[in-house]
C-alpha positions as CSV (number, residue, x, y, z in Angstrom):
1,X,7.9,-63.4,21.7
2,X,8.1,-65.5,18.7
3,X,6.5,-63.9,15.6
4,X,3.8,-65.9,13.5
5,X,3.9,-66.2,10.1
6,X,1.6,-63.6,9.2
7,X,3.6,-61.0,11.3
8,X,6.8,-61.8,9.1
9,X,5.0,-61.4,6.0
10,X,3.3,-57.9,7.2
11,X,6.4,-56.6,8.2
12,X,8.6,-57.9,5.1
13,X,5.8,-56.1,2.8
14,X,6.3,-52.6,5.0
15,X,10.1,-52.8,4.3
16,X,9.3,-54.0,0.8
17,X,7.3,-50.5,0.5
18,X,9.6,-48.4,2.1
19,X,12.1,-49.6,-0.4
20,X,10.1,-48.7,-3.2
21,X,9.5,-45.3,-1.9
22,X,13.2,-44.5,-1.0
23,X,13.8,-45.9,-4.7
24,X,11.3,-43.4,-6.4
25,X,12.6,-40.6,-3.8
26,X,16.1,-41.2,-5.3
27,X,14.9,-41.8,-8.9
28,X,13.6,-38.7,-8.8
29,X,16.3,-36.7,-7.4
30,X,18.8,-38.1,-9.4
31,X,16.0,-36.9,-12.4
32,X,15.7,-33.5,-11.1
33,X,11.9,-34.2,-10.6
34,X,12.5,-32.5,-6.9
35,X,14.5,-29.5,-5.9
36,X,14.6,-30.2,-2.0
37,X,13.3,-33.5,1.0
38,X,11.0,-32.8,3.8
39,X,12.7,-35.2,7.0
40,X,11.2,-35.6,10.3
41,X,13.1,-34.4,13.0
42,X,13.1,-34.0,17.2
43,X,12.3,-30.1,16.0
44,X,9.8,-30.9,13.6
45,X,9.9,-31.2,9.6
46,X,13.0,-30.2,8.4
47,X,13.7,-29.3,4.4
48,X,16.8,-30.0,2.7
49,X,17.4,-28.5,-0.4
50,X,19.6,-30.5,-3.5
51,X,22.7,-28.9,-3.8
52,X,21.7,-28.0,-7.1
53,X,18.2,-26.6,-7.1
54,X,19.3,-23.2,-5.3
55,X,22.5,-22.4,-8.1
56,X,20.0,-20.7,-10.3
57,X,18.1,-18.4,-7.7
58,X,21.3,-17.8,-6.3
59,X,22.9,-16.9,-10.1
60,X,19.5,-15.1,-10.1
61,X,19.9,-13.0,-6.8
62,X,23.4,-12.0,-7.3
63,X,22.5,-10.5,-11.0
64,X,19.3,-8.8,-10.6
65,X,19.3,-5.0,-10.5
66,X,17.5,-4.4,-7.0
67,X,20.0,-5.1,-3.8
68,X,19.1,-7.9,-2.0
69,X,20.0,-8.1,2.0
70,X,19.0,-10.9,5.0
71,X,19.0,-9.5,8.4
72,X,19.0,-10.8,11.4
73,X,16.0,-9.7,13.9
74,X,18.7,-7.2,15.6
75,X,19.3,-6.0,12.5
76,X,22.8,-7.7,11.3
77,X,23.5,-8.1,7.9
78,X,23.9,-11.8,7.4
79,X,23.8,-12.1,3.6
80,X,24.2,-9.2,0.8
81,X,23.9,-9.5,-3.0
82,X,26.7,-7.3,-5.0
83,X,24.4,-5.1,-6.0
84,X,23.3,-3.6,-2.7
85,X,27.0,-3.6,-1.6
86,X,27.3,-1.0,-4.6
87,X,24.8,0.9,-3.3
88,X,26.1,1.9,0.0
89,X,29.7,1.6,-1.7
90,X,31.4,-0.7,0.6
91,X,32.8,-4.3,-0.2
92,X,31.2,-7.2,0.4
93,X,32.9,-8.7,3.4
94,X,32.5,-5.4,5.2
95,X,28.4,-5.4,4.6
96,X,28.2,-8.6,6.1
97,X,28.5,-8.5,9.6
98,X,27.4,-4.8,10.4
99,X,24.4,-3.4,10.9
100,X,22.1,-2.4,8.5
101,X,21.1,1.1,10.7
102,X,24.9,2.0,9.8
103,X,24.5,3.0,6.5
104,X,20.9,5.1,7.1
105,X,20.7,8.5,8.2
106,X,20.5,9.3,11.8
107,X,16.6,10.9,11.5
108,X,15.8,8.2,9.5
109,X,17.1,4.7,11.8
110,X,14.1,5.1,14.3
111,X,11.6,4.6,11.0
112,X,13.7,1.7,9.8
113,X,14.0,-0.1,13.3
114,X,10.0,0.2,14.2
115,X,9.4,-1.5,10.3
116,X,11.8,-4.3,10.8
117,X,10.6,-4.7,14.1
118,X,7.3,-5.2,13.3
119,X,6.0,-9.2,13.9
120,X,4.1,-9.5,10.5
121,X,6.0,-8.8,7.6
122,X,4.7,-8.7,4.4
123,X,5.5,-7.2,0.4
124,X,3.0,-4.0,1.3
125,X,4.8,-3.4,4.0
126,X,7.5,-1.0,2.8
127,X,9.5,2.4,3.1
128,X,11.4,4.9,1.5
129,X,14.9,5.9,3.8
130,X,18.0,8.1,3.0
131,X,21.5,6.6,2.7
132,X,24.4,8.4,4.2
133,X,26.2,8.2,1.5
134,X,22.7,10.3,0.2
135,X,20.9,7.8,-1.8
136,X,17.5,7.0,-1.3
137,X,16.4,3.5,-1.2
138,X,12.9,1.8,-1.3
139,X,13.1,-1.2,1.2
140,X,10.3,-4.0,0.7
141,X,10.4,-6.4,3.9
142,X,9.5,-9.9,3.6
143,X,9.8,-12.8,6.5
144,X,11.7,-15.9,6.0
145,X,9.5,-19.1,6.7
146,X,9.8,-20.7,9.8
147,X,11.9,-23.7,8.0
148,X,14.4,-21.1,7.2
149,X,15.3,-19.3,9.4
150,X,12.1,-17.5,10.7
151,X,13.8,-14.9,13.1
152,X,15.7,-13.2,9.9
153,X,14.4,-10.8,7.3
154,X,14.9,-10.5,4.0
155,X,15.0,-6.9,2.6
156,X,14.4,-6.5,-1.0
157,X,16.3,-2.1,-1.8
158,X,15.0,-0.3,-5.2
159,X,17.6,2.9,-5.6
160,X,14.9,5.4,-6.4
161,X,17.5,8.5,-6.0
162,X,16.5,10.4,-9.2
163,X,12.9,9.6,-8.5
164,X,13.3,11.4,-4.7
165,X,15.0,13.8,-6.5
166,X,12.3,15.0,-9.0
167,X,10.0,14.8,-6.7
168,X,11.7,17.5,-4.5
169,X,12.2,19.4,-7.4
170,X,8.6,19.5,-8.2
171,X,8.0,19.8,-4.3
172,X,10.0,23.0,-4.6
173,X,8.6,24.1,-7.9
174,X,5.1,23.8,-5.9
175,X,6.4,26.3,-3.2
176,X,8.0,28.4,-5.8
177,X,4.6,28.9,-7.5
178,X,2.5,29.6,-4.3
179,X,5.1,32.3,-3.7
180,X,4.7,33.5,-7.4
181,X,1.0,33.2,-6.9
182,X,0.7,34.8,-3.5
183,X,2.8,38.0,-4.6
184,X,0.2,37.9,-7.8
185,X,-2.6,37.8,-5.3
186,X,-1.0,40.5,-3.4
187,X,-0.7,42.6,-6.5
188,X,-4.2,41.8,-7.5
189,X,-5.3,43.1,-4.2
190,X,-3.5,46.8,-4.0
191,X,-4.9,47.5,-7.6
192,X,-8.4,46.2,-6.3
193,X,-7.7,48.9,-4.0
194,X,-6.0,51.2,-6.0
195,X,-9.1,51.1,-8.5
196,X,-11.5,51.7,-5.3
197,X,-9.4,55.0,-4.4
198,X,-9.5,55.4,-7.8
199,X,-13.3,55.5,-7.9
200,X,-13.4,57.4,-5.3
201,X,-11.3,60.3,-6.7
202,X,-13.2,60.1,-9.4
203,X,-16.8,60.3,-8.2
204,X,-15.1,63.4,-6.0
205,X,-13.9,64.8,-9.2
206,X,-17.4,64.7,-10.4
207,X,-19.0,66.2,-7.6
208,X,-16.6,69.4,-7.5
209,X,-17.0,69.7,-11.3
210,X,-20.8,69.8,-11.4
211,X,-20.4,72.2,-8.2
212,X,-17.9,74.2,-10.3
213,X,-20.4,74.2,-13.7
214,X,-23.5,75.4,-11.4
215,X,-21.1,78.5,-10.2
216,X,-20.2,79.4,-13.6
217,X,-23.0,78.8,-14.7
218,X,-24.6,81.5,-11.4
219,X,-22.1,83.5,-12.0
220,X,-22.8,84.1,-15.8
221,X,-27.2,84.7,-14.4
222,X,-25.6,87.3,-12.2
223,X,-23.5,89.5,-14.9
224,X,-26.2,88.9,-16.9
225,X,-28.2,90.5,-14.7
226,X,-25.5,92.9,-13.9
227,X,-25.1,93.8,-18.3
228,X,-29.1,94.4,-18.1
229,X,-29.4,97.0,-15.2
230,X,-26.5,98.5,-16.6
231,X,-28.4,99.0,-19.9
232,X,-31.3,100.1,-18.5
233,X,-29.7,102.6,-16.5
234,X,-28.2,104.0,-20.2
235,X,-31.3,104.1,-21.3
236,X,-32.6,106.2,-18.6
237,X,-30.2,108.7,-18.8
């Protein structure tokens, strides 16, 4: 069908404005106003970052002091920062591409499994595992977004060795004292009794020595008794 007049100008006017707004889109890349593009796709939206808007996070990642790792949802490490492949003490290239379970200790992999198998993943949810190489990390797990990646997870591990560490020291002072304070209570306990024997020996004591005073002093009625007769009888004679 022919087009009028009218169409033409309509549709010269759209092209017109989507010219202006792929100018401003560029203007402003070029600028640095925008660090990524949102593009409709058969899969939906789809964002595209500018190859330069990620060099500082990533500068960022690989110098921070907490190890940084994305897994996989089977657990594979896809991407590690330095500072967690000093951690567990292996190279890079040999962190990425194993699994993450290979570096925990056995009693500790069914803990780690059930958290990053959980479907909501958020900065509260987080655990405290041991290394084999006998370390102690404090993972925080956080889930990508759906636009990157959504099936992998991105573990955020704090080396809280020397805090573990004091705290099974003090864990074991705690025992140490109960001990201390049970023996003390035992102690306390046999001289409790000790005094109640005590006491006991004592008020026996007592008893015998008033019984003993009353004799003497029966005793003493009697030769009393005994020195007066016998003076009588003198006297008689």
């Amino acid at each position: 069908m022919t087009r009028t007049k009218e169409q033409l100008i309509i549709d010269k006017e759209k092209l017109q404005s989507r010219l202006s707004e792929a100018k401003e889109a560029l203007a402003a890349i070029r600028s640095g106003e925008v660090d990524a593009i949102i593009v409709p796709g058969s899969k939906g939206q789809q964002i595209y970052t500018i190859s330069s808007a990620d060099t500082p996070y990533r500068a960022f990642i690989e110098e921070m002091d907490e190890g940084a790792v994305t897994l996989s949802k089977e657990g594979m490490v896809i991407y590690c920062n330095r500072r967690f492949a000093e951690l567990v003490n292996e190279p890079i290239e040999r962190v990425i591409g194993s699994y993450f379970k290979s570096f925990v200790i056995p009693k500790d992999i069914s803990r780690f499994e059930k958290a990053l198998n959980r479907k909501e993943q958020n900065n509260k949810n987080a655990m405290i595992l041991s290394l084999v190489n006998s370390l102690y990390l404090k993972l925080s797990f956080h889930t990508l977004p759906s636009y990157l990646q959504g099936n992998n997870c991105v573990l955020v591990a704090t080396d809280v060795t020397e805090m573990k560490r004091e705290q099974e020291k003090l864990i074991e002072l705690a025992s140490l004292l109960d001990q201390k304070f049970e023996v003390i209570k035992q102690l306390r306990m046999r001289l409790i009794e000790k005094k109640i024997d005590s006491d006991v020996e004592i008020k026996k004591l007592k008893n015998s020595n008033k019984k003993l005073v009353q004799k003497i002093a029966l005793h003493k009625q009697v030769e009393a008794d005994l020195k007066l007769k016998l003076k009588q009888k003198k006297k008689a004679l």
